[in-house]
N, C-alpha and C positions, 0 to 999 in steps of 0.2 A: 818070497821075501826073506830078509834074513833075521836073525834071532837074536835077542839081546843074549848079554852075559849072560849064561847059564849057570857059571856054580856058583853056589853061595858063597862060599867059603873064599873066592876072591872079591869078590863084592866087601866080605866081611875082614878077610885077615891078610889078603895077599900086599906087598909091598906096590904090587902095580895100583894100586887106590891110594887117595892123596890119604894123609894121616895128620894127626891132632899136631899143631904148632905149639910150645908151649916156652920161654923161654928160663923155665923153675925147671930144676934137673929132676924132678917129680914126674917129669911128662909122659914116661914111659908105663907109670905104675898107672894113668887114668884108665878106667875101666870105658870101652866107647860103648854106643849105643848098638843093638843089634838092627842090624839094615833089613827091608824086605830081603824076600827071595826074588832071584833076576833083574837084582834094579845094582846101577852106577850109586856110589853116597860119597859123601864126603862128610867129615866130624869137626867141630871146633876145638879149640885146645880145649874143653871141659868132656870131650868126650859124644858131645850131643851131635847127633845127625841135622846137616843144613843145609844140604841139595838131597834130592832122589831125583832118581830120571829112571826111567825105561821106553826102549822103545828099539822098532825096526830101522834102517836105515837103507837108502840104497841111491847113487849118485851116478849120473847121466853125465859124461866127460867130453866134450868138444874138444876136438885136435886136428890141425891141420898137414895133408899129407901132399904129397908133388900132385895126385888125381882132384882129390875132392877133400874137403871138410870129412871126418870121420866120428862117429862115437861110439863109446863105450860104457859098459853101466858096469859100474862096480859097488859091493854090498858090504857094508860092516860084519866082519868076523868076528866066530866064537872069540877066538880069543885073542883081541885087540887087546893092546899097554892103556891100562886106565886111569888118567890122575886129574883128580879133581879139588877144589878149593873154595873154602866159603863167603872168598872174597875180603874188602877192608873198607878203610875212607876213602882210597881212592879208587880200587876196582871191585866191581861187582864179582858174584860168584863162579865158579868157571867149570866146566867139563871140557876135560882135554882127549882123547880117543888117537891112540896111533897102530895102524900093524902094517905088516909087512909091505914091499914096494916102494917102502917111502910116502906113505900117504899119514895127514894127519889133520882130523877136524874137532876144531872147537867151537863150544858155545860159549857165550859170554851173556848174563844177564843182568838186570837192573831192575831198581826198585823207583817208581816215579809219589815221590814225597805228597806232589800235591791233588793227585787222582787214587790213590791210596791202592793204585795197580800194580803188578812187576809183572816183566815180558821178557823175550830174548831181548838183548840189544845190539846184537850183531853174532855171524855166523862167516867161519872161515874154514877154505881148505885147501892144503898143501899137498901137492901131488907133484909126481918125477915123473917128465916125458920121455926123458931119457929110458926108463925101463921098459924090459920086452915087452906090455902091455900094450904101448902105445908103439905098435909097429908101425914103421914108415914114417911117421912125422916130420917134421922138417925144423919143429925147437925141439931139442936136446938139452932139457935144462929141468930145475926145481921151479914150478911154480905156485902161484895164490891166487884164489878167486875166492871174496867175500862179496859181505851184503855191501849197497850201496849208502845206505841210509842208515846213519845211529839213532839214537832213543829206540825207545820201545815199539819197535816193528812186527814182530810177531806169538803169537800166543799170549797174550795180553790176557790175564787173568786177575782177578780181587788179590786184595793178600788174604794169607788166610785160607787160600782155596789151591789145591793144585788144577792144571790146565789137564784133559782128556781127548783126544779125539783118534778115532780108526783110522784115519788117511786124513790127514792134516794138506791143506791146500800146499802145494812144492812151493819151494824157496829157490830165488834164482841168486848166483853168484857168478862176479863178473873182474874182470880183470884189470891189471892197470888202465888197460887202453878203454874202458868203460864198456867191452865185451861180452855178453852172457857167454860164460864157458859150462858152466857147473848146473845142475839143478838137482835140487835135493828132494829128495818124497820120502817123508817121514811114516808110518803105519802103528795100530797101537803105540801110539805114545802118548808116556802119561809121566809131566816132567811138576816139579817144587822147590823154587831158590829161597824161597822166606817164610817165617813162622811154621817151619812144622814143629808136630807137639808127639811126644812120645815115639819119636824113631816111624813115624807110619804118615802115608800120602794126606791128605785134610781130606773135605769135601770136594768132588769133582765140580770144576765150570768144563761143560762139553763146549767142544765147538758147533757155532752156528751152522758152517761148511764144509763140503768133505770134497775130496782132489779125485776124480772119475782115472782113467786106464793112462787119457793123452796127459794128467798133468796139470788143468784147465783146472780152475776151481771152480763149480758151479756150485747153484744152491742147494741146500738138501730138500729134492723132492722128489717122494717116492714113484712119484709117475716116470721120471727120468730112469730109473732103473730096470734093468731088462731083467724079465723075467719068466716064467712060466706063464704067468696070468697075464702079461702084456698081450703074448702071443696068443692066448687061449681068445680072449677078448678080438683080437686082429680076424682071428679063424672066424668067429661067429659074426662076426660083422661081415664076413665077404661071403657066409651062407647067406646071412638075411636078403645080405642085395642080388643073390644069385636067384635065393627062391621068390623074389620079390620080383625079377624078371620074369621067371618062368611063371609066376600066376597072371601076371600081367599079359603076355601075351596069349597064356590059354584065355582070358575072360576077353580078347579082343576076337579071337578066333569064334568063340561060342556065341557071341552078339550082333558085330559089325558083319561080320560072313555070312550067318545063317540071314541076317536082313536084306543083305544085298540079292540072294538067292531069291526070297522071296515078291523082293520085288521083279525082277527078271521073269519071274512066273506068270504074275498079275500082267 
């Protein structure tokens, strides 16, 4: 999987992170908040931290060739253009991610007033067929696959709380033509558009569900997962009924036979 921002110091100082809006020509002198290590931020004009995010990413691309439907997975790099924003009255806060190829995904999230929850409220990405990545194709062009559905669709968290999960169930994004092209699987991600306090993540809400190998969101249960002991368990069940045959038939041999013999005799 791939790795979020690694240095701090772009996280923290680099012009590729969005920076403090401020319209008092003061704006420069605000002192910002120090961001975790490895995490995306963004600051308000006072200097304060008002998104973090971290997380893995890695995107599963449908493309159509003169053969066959084709795809490709492609993974956020170290060092993607990072710019983010803490949003206003009309739009929620934003993480914006671009690098090279021409590819570039945003989150956008929202705060819902009356359930006192914020979630993503939609997720998009722009990617070029035209590049040697997507050889043979048969569109040559820029295109976008978001979510289908606005309001708060995924990671749906308290305020108050940042959202956690190791493998967050994939996210499908789909095209004009109402297409699944895109599918996104997110890993370690541990994302906060509201109320953080002191430049640091809140309390985690984990997620309920976690996204297995295909993609599929199943429940989280640990019997589902493979493991040493599955197997171990598998092993001694197929001794038990093995030695459970073989005693079975030696006690058939030792009772039923020697009787029959005996009567034969009589």
């Amino acid at each position: 999987m791939v790795n979020v921002l690694q240095n701090e110091q772009i996280s923290q100082e680099s012009p590729r992170t969005s920076k403090p809006s401020s319209k008092s020509s003061n704006s420069s002198h605000v002192t910002k908040e120090a961001a975790p290590r490895f995490t995306y931020a963004a600051w308000d004009d006072k200097g304060k931290i008002c998104l973090l995010a971290k997380f893995e990413v890695q995107f599963q691309i449908t493309f159509t060739t003169s053969v066959k439907d084709q795809k490709i997975t492609e993974k956020l790099p170290l060092d993607a253009n990072v710019k983010a924003t803490c949003g206003s009255v009309l739009d929620g806060p934003m993480i914006d991610l671009s690098w090279r190829g021409g590819f570039q995904f945003r989150i956008t999230f929202e705060k819902a007033i009356d359930s006192n929850e914020w979630g993503v409220e939609r997720m998009d990405l722009v990617y070029n067929l035209g590049d040697t990545l997507f050889y043979g194709s048969l569109i040559r062009r820029i295109m976008k696959a978001e979510t289908k559905k606005e309001g708060l669709s995924q990671f749906i968290t308290p305020v108050g709380k940042s959202y956690y999960c190791p493998a967050s169930p994939a996210v499908s994004l789909y095209n004009k033509k109402g297409d699944q092209t895109v599918v996104v699987r997110f890993t370690n991600i541990q994302i906060q558009a509201y109320d953080i306090r002191n430049g640091k993540f809140s309390a985690e809400k984990r997620c309920s569900e976690v996204a297995f190998g295909s993609g599929v969101s199943e429940p989280l249960d640990i019997m589902q997962i493979p493991n040493d002991s599955v197997q171990m368990v598998v092993g001694c069940f197929t001794f038990l009924v093995a030695l459970g045959t073989v005693a079975g038939y030696a006690f058939y041999r030792s009772w039923f036979v020697k009787r029959v013999d005996y009567d034969t005799m009589a």
